[in-house]
Backbone as ProteinMPNN parsed JSONL, in Angstrom:
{"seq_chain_A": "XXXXXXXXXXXXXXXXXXXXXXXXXXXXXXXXXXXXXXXXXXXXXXXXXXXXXXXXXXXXXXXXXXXXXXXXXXXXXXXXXXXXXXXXXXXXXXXXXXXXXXXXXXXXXXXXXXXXXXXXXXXXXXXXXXXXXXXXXXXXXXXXXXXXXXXXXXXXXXXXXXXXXXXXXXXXXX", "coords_chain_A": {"N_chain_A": [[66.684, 67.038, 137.948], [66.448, 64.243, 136.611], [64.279, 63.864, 137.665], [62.446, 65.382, 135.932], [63.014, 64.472, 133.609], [61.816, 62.422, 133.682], [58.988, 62.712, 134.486], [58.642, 63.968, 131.584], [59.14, 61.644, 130.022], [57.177, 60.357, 130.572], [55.094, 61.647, 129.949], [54.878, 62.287, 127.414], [54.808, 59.12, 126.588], [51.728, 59.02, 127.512], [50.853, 60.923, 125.822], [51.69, 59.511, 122.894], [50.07, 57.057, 123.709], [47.534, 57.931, 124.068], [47.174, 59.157, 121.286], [47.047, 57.332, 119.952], [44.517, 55.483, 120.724], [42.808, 57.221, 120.647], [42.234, 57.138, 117.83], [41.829, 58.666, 114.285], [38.568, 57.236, 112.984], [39.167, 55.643, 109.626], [37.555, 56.887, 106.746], [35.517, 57.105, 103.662], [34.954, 58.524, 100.433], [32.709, 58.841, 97.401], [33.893, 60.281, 94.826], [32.743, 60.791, 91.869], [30.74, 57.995, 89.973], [28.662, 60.707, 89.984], [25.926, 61.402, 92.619], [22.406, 60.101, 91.069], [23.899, 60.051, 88.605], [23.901, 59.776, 84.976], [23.62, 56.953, 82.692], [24.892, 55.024, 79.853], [23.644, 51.904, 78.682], [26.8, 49.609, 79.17], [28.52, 51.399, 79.034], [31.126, 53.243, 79.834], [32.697, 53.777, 83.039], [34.115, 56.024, 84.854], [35.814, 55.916, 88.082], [36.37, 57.081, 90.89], [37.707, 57.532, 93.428], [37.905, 59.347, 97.364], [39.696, 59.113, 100.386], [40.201, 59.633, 103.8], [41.572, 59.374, 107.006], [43.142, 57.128, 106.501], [45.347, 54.534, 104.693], [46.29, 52.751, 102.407], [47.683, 50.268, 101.704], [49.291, 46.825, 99.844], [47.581, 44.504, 99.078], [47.849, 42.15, 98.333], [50.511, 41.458, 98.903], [50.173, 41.676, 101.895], [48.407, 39.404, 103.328], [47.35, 39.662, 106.049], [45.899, 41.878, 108.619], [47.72, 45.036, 108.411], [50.705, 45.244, 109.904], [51.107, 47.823, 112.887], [49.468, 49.822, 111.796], [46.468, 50.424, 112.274], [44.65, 51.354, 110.478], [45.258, 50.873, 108.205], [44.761, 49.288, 104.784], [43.092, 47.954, 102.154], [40.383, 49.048, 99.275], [37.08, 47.937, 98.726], [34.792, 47.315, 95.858], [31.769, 47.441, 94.663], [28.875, 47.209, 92.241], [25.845, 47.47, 91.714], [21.975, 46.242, 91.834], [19.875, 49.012, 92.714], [18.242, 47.975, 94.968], [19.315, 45.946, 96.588], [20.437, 45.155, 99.261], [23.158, 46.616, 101.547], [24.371, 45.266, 103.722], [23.915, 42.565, 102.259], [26.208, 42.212, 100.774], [28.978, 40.62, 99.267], [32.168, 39.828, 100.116], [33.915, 38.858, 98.731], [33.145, 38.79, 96.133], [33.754, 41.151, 95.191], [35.088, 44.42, 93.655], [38.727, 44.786, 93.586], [40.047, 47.698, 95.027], [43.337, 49.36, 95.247], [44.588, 51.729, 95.641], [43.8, 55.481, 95.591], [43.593, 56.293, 93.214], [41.835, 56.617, 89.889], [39.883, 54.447, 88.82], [38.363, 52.421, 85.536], [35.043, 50.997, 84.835], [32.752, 48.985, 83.387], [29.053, 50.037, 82.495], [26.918, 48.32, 83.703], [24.836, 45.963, 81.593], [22.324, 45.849, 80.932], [19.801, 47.97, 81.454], [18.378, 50.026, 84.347], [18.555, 51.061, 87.845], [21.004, 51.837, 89.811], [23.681, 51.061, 92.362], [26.702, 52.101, 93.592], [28.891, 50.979, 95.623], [31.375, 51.58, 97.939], [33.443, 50.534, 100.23], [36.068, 50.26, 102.613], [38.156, 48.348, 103.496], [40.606, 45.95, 106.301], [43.332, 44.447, 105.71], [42.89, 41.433, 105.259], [40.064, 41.204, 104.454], [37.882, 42.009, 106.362], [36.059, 44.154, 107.517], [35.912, 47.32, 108.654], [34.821, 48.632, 112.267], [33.21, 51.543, 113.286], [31.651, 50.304, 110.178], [33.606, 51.655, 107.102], [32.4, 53.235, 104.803], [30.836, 54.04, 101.587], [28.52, 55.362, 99.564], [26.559, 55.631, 95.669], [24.303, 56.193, 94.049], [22.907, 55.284, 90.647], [21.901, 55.677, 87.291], [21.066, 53.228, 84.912], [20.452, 53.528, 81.125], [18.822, 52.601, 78.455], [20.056, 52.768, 75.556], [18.668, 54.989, 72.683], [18.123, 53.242, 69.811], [19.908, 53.278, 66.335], [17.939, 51.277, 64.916], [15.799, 51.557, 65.902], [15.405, 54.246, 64.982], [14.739, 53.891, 62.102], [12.695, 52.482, 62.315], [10.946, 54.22, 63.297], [11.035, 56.385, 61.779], [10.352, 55.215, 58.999], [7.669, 54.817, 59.91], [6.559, 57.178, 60.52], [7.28, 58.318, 57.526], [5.418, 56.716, 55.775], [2.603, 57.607, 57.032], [2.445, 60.296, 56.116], [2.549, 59.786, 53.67], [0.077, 58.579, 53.202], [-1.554, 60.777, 53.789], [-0.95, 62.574, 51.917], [-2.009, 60.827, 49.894], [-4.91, 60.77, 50.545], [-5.195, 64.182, 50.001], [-4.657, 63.638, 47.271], [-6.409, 62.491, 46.262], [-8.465, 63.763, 46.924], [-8.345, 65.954, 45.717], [-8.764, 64.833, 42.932], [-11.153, 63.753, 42.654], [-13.125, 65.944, 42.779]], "CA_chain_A": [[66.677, 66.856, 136.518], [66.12, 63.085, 136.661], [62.413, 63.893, 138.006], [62.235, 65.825, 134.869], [63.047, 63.481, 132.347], [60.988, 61.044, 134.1], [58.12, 62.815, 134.065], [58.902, 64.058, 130.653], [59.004, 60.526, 129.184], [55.221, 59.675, 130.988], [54.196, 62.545, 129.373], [55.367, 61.714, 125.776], [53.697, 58.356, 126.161], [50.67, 59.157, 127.7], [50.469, 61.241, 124.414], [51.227, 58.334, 121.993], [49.231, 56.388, 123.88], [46.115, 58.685, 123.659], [46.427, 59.387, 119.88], [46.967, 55.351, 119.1], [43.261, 54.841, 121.496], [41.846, 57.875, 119.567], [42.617, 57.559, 116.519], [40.388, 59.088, 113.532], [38.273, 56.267, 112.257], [38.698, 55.514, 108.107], [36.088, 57.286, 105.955], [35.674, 57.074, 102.179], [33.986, 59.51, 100.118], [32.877, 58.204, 96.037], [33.846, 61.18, 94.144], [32.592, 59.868, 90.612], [30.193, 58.686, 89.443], [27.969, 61.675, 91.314], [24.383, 60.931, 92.791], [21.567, 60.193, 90.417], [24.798, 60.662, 86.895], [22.778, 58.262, 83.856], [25.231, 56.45, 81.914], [24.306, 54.155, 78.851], [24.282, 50.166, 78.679], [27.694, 49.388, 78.965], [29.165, 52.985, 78.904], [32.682, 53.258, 80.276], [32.308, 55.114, 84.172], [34.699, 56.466, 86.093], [35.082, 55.866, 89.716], [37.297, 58.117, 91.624], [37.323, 58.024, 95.45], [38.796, 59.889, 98.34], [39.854, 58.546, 101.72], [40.609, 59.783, 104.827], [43.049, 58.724, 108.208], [43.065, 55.476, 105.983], [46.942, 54.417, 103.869], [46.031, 51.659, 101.244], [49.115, 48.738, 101.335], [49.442, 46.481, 98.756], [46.159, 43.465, 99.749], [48.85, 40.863, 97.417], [51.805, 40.531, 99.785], [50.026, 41.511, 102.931], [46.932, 39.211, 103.523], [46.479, 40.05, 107.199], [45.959, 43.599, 109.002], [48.683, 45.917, 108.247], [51.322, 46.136, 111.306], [51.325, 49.14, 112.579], [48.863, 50.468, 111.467], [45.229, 49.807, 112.333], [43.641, 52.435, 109.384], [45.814, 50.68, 106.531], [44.021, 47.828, 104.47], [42.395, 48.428, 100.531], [38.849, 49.05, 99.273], [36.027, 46.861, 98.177], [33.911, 47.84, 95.158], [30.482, 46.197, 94.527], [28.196, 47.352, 91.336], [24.676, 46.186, 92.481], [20.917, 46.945, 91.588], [20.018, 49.655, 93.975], [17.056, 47.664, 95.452], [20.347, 45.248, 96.947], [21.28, 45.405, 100.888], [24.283, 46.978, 101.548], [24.631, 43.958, 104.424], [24.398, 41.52, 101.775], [26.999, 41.986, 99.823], [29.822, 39.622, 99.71], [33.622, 40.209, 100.075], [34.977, 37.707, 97.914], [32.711, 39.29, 95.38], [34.128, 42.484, 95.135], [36.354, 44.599, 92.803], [39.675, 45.219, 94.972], [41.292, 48.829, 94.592], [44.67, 49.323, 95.349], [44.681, 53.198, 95.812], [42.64, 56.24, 94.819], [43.885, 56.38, 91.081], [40.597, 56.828, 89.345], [39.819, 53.61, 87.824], [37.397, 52.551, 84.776], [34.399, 49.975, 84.883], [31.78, 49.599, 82.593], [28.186, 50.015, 83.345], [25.732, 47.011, 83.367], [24.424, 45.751, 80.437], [21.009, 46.299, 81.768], [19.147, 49.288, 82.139], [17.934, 49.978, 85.209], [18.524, 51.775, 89.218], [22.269, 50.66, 90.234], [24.242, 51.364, 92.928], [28.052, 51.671, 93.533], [29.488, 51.11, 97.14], [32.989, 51.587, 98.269], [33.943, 50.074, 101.2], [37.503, 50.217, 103.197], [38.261, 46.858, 104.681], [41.633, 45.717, 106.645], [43.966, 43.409, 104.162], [42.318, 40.259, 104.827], [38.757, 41.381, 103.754], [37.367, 42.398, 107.465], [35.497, 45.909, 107.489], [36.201, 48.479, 109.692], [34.025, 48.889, 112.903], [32.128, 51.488, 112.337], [32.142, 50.267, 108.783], [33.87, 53.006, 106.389], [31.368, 52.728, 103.494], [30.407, 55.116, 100.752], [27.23, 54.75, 98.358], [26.403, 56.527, 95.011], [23.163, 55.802, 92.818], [23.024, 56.206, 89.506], [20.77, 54.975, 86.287], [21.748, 53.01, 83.261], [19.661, 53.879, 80.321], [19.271, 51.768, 77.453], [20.154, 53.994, 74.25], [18.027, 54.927, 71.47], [18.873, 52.649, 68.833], [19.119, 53.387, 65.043], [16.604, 50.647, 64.476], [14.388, 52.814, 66.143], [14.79, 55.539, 64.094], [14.038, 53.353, 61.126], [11.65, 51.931, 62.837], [9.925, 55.288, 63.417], [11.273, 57.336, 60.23], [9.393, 54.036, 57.997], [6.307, 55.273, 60.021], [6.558, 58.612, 59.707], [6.569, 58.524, 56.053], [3.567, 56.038, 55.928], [1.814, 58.461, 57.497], [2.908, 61.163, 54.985], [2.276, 59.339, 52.586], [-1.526, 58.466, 53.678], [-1.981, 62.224, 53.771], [-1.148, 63.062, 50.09], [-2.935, 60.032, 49.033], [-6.28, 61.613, 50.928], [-5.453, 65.087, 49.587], [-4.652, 63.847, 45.827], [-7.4, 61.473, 45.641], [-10.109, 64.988, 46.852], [-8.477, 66.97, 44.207], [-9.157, 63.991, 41.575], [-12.916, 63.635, 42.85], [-13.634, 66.934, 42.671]], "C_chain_A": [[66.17, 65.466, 136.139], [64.507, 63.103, 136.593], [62.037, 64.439, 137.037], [62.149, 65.013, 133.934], [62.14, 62.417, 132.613], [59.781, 60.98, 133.837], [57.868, 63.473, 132.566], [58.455, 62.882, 129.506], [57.38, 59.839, 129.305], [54.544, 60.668, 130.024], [53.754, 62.286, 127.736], [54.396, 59.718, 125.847], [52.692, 58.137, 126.787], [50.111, 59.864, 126.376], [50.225, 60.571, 123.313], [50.278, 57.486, 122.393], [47.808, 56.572, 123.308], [45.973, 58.856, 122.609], [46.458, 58.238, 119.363], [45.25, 54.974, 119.797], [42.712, 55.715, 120.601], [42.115, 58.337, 118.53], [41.659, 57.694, 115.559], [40.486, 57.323, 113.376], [38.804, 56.348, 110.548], [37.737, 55.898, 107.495], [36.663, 56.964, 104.297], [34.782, 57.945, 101.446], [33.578, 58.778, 98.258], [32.451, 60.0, 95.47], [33.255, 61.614, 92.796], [32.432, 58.26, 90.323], [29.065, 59.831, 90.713], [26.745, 61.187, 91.558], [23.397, 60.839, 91.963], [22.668, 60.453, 89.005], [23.327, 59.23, 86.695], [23.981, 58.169, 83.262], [23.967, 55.515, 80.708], [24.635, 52.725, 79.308], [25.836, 49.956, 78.279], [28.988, 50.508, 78.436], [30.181, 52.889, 79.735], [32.29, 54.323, 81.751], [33.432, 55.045, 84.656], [35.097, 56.204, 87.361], [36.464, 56.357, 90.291], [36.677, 58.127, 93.27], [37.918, 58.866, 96.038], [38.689, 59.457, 99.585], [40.339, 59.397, 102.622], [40.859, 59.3, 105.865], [42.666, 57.327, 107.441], [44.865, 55.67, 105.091], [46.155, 52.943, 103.01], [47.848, 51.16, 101.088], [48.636, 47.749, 100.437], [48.632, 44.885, 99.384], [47.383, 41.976, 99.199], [49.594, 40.301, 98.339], [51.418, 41.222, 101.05], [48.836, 41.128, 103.376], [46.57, 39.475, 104.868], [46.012, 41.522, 107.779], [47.686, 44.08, 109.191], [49.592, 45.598, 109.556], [51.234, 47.472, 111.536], [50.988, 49.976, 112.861], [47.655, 49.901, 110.775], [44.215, 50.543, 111.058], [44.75, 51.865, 108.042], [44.932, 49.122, 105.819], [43.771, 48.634, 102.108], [40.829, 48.486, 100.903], [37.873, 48.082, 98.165], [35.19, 47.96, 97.244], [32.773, 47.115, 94.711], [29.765, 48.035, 93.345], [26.83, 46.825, 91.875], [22.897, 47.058, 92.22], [20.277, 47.688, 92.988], [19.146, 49.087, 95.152], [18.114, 46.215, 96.867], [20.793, 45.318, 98.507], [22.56, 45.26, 100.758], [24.933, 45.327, 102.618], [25.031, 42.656, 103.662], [25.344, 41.302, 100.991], [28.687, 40.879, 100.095], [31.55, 39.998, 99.248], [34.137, 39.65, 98.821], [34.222, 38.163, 96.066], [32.524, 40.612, 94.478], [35.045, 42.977, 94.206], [37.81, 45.12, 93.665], [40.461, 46.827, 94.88], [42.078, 48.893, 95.958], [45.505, 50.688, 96.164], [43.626, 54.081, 95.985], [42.92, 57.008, 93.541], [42.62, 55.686, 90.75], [40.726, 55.181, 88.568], [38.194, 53.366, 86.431], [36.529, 51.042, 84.741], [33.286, 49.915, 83.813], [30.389, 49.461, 83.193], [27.016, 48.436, 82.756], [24.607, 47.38, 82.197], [22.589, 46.124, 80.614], [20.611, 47.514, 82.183], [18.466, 48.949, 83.713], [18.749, 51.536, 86.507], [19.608, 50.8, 89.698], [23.104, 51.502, 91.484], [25.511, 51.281, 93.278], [28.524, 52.134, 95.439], [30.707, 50.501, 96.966], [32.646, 51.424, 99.685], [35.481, 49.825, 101.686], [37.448, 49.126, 103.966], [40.125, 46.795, 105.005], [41.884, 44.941, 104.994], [43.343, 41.995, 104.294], [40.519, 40.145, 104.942], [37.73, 41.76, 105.228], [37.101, 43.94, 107.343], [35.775, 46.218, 109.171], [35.232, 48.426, 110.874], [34.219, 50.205, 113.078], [32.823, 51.218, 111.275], [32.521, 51.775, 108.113], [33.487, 52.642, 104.901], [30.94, 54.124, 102.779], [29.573, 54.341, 99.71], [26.992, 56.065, 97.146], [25.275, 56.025, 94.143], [23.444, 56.372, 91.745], [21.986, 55.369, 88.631], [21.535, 54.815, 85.241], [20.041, 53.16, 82.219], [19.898, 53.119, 78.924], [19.437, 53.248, 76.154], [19.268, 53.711, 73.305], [18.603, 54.071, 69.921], [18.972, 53.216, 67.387], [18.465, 52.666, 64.563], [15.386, 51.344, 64.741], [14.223, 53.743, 65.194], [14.38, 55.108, 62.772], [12.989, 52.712, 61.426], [9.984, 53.152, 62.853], [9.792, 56.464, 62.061], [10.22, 56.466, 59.64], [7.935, 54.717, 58.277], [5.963, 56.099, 60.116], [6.091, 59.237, 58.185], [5.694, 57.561, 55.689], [2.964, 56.658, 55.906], [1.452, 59.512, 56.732], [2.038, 61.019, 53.675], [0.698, 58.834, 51.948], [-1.955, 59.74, 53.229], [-2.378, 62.578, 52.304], [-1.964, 61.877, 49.394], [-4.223, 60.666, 49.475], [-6.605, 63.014, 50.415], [-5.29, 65.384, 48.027], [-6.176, 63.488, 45.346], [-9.061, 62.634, 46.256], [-9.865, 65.446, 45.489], [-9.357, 66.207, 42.688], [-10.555, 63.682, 41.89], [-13.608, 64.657, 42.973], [-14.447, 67.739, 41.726]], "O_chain_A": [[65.351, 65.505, 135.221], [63.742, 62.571, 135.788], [60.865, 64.095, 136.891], [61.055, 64.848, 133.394], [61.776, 61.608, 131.76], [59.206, 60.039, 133.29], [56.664, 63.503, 132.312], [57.746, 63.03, 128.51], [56.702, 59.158, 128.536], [53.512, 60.397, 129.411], [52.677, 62.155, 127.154], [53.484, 59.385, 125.09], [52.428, 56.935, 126.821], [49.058, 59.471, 125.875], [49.177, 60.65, 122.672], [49.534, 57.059, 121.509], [47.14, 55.888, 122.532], [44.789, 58.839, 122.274], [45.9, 58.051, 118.282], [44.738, 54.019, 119.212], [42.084, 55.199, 119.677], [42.247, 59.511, 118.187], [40.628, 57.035, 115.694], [41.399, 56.504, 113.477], [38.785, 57.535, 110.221], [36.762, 55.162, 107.649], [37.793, 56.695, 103.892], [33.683, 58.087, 101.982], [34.512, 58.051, 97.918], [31.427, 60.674, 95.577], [33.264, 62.824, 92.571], [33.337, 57.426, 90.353], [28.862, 59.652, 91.914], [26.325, 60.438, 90.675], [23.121, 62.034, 91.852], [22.124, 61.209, 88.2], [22.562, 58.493, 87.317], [24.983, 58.883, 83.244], [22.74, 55.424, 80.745], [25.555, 52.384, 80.051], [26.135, 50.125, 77.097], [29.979, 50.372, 77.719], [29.861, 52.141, 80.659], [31.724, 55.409, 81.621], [33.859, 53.927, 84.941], [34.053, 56.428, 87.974], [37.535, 55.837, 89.978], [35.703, 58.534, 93.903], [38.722, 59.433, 95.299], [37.54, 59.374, 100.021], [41.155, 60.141, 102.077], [40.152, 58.293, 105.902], [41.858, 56.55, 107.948], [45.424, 56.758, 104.951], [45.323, 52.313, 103.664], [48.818, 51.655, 100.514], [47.426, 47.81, 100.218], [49.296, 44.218, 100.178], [47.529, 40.959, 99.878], [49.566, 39.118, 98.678], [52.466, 41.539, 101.611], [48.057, 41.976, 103.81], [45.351, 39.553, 105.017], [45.767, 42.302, 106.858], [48.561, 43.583, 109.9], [48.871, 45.79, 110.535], [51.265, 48.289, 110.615], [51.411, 50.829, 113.64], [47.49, 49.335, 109.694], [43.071, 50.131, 110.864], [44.913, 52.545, 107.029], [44.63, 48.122, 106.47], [44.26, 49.455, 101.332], [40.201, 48.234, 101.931], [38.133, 47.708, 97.021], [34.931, 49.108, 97.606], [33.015, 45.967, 94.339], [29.988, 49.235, 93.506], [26.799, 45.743, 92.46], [22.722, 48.261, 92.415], [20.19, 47.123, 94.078], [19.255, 49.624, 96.254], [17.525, 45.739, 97.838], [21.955, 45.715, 98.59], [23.164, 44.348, 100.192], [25.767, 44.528, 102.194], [25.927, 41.872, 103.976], [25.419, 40.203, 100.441], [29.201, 40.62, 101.183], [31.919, 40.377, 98.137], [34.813, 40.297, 98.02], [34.787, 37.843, 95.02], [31.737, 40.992, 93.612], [35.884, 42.171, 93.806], [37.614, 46.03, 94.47], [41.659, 46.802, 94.599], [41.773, 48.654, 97.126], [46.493, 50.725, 96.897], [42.568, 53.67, 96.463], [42.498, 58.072, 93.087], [42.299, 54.558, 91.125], [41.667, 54.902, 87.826], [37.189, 54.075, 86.491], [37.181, 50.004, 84.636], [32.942, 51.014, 83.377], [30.306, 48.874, 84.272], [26.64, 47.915, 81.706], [23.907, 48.359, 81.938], [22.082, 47.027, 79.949], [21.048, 48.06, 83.195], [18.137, 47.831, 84.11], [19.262, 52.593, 86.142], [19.496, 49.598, 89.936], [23.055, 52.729, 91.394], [25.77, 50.081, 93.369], [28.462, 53.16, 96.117], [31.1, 49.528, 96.322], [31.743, 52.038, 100.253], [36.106, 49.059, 100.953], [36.762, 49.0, 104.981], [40.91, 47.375, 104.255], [41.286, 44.843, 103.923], [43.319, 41.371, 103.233], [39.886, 39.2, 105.413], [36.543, 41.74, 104.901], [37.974, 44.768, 107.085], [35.81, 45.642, 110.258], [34.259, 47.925, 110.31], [35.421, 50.472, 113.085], [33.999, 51.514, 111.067], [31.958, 52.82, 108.436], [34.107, 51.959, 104.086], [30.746, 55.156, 103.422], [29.747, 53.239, 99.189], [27.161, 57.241, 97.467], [25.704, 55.185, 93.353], [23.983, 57.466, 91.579], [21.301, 54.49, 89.155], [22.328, 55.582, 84.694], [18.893, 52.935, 82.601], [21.001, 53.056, 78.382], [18.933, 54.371, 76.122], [18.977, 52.56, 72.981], [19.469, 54.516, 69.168], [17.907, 53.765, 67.105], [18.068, 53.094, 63.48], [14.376, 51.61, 64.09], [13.161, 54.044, 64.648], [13.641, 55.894, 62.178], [12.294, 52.359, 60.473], [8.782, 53.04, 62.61], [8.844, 57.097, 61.595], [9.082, 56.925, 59.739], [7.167, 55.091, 57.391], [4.773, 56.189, 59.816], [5.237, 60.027, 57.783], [4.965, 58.13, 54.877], [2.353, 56.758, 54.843], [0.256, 59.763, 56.589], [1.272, 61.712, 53.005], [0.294, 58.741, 50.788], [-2.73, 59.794, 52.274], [-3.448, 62.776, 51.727], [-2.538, 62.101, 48.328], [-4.74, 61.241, 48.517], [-7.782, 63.348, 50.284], [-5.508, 66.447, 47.445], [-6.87, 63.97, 44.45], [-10.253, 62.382, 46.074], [-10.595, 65.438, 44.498], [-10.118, 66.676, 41.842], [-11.098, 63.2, 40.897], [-14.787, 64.493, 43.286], [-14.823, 68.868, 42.041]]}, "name": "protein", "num_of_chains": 1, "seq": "XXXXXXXXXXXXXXXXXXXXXXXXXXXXXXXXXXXXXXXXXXXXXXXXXXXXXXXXXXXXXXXXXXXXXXXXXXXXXXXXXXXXXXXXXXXXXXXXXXXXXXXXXXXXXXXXXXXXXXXXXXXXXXXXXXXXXXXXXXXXXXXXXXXXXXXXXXXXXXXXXXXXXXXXXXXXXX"}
């Protein structure tokens, strides 16, 4: 019975052992906004993630890596024109989430080709090897203004207004 329990107990941590060496990596998925959405200058977006074998602890009162538990840390959010290397982006420059409770950002004042990357880093700002990174493009669009449309209504009826002067001024020379 002894030889039982003995090898019993090797067995049990040859098991923990093996699922602490292979443990899933951290992934992140960006649920919102979706590939290619358009948003307006400064339009309110969304951003909803989902994670997997990852736990999000609180980055405030634990600045180093989690105990524990090598898949716990928060995620990095970077805003960035899509033309931007993912390499260059800078930690300390980041928005920090906490969870994956949807939060709200607005979109750059600037039209243009932007990109939003989520990144999972430990608690004191170190990424994952492989990194656990998610990317989403999207386009800001400047909006049609109503100056425009007075801008273009004004010349509209100009135009109009050209017309009936060309088709009063036959009748009266006729």
């Amino acid at each position: 019975m002894k030889k039982f329990i003995v090898l019993f107990l090797f067995v049990l941590s040859y098991v923990f052992v093996f699922s602490y060496v292979y443990a899933q990596e951290p992934a992140v998925v960006i649920i919102s906004p979706t590939e290619g959405q358009q948003f307006a200058e400064e339009e309110e977006i969304t951003v909803s993630i989902q994670v997997e074998d990852f736990v999000f602890v609180n980055f405030k009162d634990y600045r180093e890596p989690f105990p524990g538990n090598d898949n716990a840390g928060h995620a990095h959010l970077w805003v960035v024109p899509v033309e931007t290397e993912t390499s260059a982006l800078n930690h300390d420059d980041a928005r920090q989430l906490a969870g994956t409770t949807p939060v709200k950002i607005t979109a750059p004042q600037k039209g243009g080709e932007y990109k939003m990357v989520v990144e999972l880093t430990q608690n004191h700002h170190a990424p994952y090897d492989p990194p656990a990174v998610a990317q989403a493009d999207f386009s800001v669009k400047k909006p049609f203004s109503s100056s425009a449309y007075f801008v273009y209504g004004g010349l509209a009826l100009f135009v109009v207004l050209i017309m009936l002067a060309f088709i009063f001024a036959k009748r009266r020379f006729k």
